[in-house]
ROSEGU-634009 format. One record per residue (C-alpha): residue number from 1; residue in three letters; x, y, z. Coordinates in nm, 4 decimals, m for minus. Example, Ala and Ser with C-alpha at 12.3 -4.5 7.8 and 13.67 -1.06 7.14 Angstrom:
num, residuo, X, Y, Z
1, ALA, 1.2300, m0.4500, 0.7800 .
2, SER, 1.3670, m0.1060, 0.7140 .
//
This chain:
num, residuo, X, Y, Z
1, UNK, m4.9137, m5.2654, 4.5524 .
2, UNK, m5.3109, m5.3315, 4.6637 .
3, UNK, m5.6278, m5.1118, 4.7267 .
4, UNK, m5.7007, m5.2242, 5.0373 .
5, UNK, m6.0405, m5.0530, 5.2213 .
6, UNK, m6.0073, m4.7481, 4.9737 .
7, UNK, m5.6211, m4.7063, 5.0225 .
8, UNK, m5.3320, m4.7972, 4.8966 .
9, UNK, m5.1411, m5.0635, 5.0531 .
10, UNK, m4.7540, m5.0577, 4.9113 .
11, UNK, m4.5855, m5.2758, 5.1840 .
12, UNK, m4.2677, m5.4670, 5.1563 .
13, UNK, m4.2267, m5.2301, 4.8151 .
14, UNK, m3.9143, m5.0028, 4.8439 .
15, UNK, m3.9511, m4.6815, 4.5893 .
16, UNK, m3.5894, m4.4857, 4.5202 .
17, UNK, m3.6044, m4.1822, 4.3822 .
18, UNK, m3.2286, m4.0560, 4.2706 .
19, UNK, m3.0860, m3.7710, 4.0999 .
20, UNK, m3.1741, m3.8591, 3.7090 .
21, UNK, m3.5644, m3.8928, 3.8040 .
22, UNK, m3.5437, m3.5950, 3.9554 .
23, UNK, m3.3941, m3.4085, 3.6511 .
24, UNK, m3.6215, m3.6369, 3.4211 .
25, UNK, m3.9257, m3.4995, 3.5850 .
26, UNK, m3.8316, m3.1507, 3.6559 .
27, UNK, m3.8420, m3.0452, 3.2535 .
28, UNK, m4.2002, m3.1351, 3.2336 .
29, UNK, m4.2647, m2.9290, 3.6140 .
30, UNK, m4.3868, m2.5641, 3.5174 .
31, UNK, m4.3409, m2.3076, 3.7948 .
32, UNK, m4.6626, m2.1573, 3.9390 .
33, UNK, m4.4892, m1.7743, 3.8500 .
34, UNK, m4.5457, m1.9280, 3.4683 .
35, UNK, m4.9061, m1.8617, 3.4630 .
36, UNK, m5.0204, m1.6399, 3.2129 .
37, UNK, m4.7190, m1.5931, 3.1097 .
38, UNK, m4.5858, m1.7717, 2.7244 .
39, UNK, m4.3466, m1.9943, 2.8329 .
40, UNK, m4.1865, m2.3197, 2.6509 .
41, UNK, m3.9036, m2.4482, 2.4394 .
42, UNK, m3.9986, m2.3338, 2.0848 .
43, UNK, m4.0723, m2.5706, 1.8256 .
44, UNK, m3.8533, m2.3076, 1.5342 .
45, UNK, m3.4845, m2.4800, 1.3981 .
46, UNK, m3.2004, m2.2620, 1.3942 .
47, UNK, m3.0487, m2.4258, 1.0421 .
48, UNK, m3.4208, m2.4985, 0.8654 .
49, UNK, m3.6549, m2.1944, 0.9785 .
50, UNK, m3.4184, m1.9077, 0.9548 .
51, UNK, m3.2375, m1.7900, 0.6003 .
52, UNK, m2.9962, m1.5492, 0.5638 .
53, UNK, m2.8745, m1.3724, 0.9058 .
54, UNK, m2.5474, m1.5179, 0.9273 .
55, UNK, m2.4072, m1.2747, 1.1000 .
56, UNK, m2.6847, m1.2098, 1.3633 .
57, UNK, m2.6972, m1.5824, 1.4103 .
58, UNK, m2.2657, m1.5545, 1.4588 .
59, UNK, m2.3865, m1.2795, 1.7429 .
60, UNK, m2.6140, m1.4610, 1.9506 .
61, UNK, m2.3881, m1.7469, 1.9806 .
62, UNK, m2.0918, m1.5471, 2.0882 .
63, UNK, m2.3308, m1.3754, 2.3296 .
64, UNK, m2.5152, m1.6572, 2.4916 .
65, UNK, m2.4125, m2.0261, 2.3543 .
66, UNK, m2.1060, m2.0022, 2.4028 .
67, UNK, m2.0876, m1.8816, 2.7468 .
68, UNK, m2.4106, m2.1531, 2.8186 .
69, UNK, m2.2375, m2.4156, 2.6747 .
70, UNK, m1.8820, m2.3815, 2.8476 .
71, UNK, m1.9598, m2.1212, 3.1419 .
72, UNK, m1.6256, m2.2418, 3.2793 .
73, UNK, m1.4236, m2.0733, 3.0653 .
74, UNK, m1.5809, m1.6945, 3.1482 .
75, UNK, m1.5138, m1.5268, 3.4380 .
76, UNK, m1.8531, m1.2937, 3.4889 .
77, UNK, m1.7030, m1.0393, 3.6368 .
78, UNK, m1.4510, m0.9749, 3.3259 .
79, UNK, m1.7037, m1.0817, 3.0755 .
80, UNK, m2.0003, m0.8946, 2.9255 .
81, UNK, m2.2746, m1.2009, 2.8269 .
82, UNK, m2.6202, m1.2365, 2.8548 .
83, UNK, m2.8093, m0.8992, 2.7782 .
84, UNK, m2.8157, m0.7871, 2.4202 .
85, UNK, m3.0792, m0.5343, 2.2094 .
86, UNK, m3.2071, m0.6942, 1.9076 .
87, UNK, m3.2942, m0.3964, 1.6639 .
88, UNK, m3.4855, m0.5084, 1.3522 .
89, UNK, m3.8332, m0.3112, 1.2496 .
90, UNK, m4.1848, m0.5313, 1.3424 .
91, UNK, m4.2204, m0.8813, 1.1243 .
92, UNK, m3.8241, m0.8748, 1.0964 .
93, UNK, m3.7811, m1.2027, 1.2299 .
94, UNK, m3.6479, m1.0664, 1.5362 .
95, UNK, m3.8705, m1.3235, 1.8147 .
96, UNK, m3.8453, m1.6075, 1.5254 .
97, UNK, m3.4715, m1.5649, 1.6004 .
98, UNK, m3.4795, m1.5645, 1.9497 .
99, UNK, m3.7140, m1.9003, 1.9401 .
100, UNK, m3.4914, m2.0423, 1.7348 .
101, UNK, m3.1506, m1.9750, 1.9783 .
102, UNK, m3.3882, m2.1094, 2.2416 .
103, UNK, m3.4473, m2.4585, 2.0655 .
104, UNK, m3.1097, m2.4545, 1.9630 .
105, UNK, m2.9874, m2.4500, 2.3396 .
106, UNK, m3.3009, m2.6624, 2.4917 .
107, UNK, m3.4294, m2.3940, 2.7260 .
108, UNK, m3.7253, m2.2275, 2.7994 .
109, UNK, m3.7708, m1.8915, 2.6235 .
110, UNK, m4.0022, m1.6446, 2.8390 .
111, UNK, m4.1918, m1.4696, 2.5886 .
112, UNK, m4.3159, m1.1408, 2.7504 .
113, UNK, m4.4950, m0.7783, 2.6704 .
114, UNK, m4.3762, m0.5546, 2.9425 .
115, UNK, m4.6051, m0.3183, 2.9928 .
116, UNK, m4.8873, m0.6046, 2.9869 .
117, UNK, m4.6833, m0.8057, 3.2211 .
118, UNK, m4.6895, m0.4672, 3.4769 .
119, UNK, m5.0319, m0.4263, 3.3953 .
120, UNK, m5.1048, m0.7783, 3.5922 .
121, UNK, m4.9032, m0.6753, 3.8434 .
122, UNK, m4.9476, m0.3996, 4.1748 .
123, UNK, m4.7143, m0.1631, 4.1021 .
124, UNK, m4.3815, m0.0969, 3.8962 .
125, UNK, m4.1507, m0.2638, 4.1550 .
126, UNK, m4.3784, m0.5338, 4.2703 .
127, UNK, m4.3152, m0.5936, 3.8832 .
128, UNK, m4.0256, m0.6118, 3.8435 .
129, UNK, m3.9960, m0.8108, 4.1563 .
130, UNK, m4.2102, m1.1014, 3.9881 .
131, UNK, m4.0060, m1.0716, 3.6559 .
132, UNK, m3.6671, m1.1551, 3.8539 .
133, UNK, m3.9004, m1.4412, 4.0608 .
134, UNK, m3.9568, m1.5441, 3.7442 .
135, UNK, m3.6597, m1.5681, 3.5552 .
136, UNK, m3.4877, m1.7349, 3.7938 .
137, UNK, m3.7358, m1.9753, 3.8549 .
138, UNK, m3.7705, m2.0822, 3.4803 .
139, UNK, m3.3749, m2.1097, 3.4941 .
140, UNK, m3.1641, m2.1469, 3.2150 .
141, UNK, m3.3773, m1.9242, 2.9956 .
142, UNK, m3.3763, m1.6330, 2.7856 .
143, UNK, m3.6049, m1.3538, 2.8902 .
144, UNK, m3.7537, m1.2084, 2.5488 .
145, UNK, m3.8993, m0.8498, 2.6084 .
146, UNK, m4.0645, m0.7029, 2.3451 .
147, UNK, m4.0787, m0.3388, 2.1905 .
148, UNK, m3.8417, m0.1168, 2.4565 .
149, UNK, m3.8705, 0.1929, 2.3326 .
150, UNK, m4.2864, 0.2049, 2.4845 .
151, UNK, m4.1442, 0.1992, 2.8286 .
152, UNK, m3.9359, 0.5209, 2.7678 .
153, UNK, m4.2205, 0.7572, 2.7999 .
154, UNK, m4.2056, 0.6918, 3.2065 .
155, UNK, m3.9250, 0.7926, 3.4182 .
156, UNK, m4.0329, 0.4976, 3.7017 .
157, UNK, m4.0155, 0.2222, 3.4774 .
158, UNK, m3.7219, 0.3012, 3.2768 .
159, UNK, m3.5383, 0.3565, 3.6151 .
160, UNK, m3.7382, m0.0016, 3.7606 .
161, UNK, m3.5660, m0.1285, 3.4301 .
162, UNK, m3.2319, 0.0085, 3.4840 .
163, UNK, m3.2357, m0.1945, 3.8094 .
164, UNK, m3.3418, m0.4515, 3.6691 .
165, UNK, m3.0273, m0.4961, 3.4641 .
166, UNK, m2.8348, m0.4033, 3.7429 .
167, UNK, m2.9763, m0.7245, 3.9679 .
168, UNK, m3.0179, m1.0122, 3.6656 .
169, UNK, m2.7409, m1.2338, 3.6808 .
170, UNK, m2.6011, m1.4460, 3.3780 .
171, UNK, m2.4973, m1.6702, 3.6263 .
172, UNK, m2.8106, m1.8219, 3.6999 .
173, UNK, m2.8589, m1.8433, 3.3579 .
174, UNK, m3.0897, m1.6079, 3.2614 .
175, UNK, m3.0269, m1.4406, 2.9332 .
176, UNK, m3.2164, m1.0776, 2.8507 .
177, UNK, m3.3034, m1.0106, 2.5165 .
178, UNK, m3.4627, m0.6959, 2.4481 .
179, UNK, m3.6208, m0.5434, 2.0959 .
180, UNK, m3.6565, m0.2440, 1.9519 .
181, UNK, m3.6890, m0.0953, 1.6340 .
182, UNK, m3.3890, 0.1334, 1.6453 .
183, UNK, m3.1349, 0.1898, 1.9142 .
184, UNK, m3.2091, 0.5974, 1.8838 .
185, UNK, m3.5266, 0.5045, 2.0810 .
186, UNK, m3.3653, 0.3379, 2.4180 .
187, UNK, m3.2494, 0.5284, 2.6991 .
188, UNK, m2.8776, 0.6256, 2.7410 .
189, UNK, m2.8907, 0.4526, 3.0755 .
190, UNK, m2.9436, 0.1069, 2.9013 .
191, UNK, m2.5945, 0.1113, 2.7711 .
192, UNK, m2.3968, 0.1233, 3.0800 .
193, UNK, m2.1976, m0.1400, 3.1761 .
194, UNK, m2.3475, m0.4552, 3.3371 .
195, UNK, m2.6486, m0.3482, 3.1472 .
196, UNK, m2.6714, m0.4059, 2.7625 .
197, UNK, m2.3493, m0.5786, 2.6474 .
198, UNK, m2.4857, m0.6591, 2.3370 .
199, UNK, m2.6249, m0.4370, 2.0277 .
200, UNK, m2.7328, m0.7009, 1.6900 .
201, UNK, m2.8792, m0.5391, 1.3938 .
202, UNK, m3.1134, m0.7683, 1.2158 .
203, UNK, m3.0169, m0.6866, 0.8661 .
204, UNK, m3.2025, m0.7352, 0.4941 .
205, UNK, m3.1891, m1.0200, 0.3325 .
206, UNK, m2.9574, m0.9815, 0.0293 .
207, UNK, m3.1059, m1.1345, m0.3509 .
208, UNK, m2.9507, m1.4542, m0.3430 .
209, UNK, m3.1204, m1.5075, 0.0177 .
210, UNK, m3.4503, m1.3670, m0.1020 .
211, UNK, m3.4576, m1.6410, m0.3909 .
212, UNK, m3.3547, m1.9182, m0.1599 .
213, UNK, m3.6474, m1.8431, 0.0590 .
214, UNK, m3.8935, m1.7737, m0.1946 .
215, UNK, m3.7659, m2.1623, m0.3395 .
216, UNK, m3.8087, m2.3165, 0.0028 .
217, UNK, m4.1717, m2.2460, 0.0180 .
218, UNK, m4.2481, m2.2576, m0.3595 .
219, UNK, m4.0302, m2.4422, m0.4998 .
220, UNK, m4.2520, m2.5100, m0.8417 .
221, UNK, m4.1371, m2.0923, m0.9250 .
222, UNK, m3.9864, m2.0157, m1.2272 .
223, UNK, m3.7074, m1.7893, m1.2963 .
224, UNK, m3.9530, m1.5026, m1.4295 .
225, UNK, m4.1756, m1.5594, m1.1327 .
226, UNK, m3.9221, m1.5321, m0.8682 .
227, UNK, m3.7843, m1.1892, m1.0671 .
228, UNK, m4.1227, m1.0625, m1.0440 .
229, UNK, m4.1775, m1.1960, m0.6536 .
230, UNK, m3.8202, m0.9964, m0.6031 .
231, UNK, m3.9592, m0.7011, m0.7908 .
232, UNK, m4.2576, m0.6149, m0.5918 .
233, UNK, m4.1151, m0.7501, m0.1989 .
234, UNK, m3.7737, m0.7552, m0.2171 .
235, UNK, m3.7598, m0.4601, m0.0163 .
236, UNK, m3.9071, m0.6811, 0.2687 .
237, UNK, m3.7118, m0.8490, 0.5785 .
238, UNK, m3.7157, m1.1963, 0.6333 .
239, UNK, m3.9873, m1.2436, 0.8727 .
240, UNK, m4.2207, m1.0272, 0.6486 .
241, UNK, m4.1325, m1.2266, 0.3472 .
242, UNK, m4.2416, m1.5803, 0.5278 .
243, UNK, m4.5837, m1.4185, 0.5822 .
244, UNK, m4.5991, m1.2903, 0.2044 .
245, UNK, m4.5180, m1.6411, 0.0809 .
246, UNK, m4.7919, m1.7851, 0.3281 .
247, UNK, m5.0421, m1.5563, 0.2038 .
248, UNK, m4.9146, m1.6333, m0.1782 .
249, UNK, m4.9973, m2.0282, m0.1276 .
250, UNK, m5.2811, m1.9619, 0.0446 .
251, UNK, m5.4809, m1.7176, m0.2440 .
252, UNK, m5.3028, m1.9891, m0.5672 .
253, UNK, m5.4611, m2.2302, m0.3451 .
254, UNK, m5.8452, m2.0906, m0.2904 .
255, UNK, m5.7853, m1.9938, m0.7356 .
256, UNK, m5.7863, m2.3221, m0.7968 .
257, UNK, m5.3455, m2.4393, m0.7690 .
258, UNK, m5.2451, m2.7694, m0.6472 .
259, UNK, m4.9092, m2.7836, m0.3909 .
260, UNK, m4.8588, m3.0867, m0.5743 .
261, UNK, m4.8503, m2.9231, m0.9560 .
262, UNK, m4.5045, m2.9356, m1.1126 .
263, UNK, m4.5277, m2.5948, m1.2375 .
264, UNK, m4.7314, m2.2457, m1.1091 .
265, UNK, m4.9263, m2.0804, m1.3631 .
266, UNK, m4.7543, m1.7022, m1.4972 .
267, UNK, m5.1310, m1.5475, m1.4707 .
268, UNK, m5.2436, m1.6996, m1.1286 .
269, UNK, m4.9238, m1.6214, m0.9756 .
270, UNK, m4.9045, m1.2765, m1.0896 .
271, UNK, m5.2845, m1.2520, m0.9408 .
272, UNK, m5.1796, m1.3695, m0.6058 .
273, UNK, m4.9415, m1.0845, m0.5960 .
274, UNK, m5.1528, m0.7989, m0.6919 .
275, UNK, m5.3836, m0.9801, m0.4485 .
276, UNK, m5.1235, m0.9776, m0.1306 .
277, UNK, m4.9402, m0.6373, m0.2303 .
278, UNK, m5.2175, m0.4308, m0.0897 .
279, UNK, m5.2556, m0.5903, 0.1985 .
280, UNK, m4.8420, m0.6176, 0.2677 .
281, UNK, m4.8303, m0.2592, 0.2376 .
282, UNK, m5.0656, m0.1388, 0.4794 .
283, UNK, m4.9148, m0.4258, 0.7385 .
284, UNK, m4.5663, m0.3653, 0.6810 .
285, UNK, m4.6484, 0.0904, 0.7238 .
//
């Protein structure tokens, strides 16, 4: 190959392009119906990020995995896969779960505020439209859409949703997850047929959980320290414990504690607390 008078001259070269390039190239290749919209294979492990929630975990990979993984042994038409209702209060862990599932499986998760996402957009169905453009163009993925229950105060875009459901396929491999913080707050309509097949509850984590997540990010605590961590946020879910423990590090750390020290000081530890608990409360209300 030679620049010859400002072009390239590529004669007696023969260039074959075959299948694997094509499939090499194409997870690299994001769709122009992407823009602005949060879009990638998350970077969160199913078996390191994510303690406790065994039996949410068991859920999702009934619900989706499975059928992903060996879609030739469900018939879709007798089957109910694909669209589940994740109900678990803000800073449960609920979109840290779905990122997870998403790395998990290798596919693109399509992170997406509805009513922002309509917002862009001219009109409920034009919408809606792009959303099922969108899907399907960013195919396999799971379509994460956040917080339900603010769409239920209008009649036109619960209905534009209800159609919605009705038209996504798991076939192409698009799988809906929805949140909200209690299934009391989604319409009726959701939970017909073809619709929602799925309801998961993300519950608390249990004591033993609690202690083997406060360990994994400090594990320097002593038995006294992780009573009294217990004590004050035990009442906490998962996702709003990581953030606690963040914070935690983060004050021990500007009062003077080393990551590195063998042992956390009773005093500066129970400062950090006092410090956070505050600020926990009014974020967690």
């Amino acid at each position: 190959m030679q620049w010859e008078n400002g072009q390239v001259s590529a004669k007696n070269i023969a260039i074959q392009v075959n299948h694997e390039h094509f499939l090499s190239a194409i997870k690299d290749f994001v769709p122009s119906t992407l823009r602005d919209v949060e879009s990638d294979i998350p970077n969160v492990d199913w078996e390191n990020d994510l303690v406790g929630l065994k039996t949410e975990k068991e859920a999702l990979i009934e619900a989706i995995e499975l059928p992903f993984r060996h879609a030739e042994n469900f018939n879709y038409e007798s089957f109910c896969v694909g669209k589940i209702l994740l109900v678990g209060s803000r800073g449960s862990g609920r979109k840290t779960l779905v990122y997870a599932l998403a790395k998990r499986l290798g596919i693109r998760c399509l992170d997406i505020n509805l009513l922002r996402f309509i917002s862009r957009h001219e009109g409920i169905e034009n919408a809606f439209f792009r959303l099922k453009q969108l899907a399907y163009a960013s195919s396999p993925c799971i379509l994460l859409l956040h917080d339900i229950e603010e769409i239920t105060r209008n009649s036109r875009l619960v209905a534009a949703m209800e159609n919605f459901f009705d038209e996504i396929a798991s076939t192409n491999h698009v799988y809906t997850i929805l949140t909200a913080e209690s299934e009391r707050t989604v319409p009726p309509g959701f939970f017909q047929l073809g619709r929602i097949d799925h309801l998961i509850q993300i519950s608390s984590l249990v004591e033993e959980e609690q202690k083997q997540l406060l360990l994994k990010y400090l594990p320097q605590v002593k038995d006294e320290q992780l009573a009294y961590f217990i004590e004050n946020f035990g009442h906490l879910s998962s996702g709003e414990l990581i953030y606690v423990l963040n914070r935690c590090r983060l004050v021990m750390l500007n009062q003077g504690w080393f990551s590195n020290s063998e042992i956390i000081d009773d005093s500066l530890f129970e400062r950090a607390v006092k410090t956070i608990k505050a600020t926990v409360v009014e974020r967690t209300l």
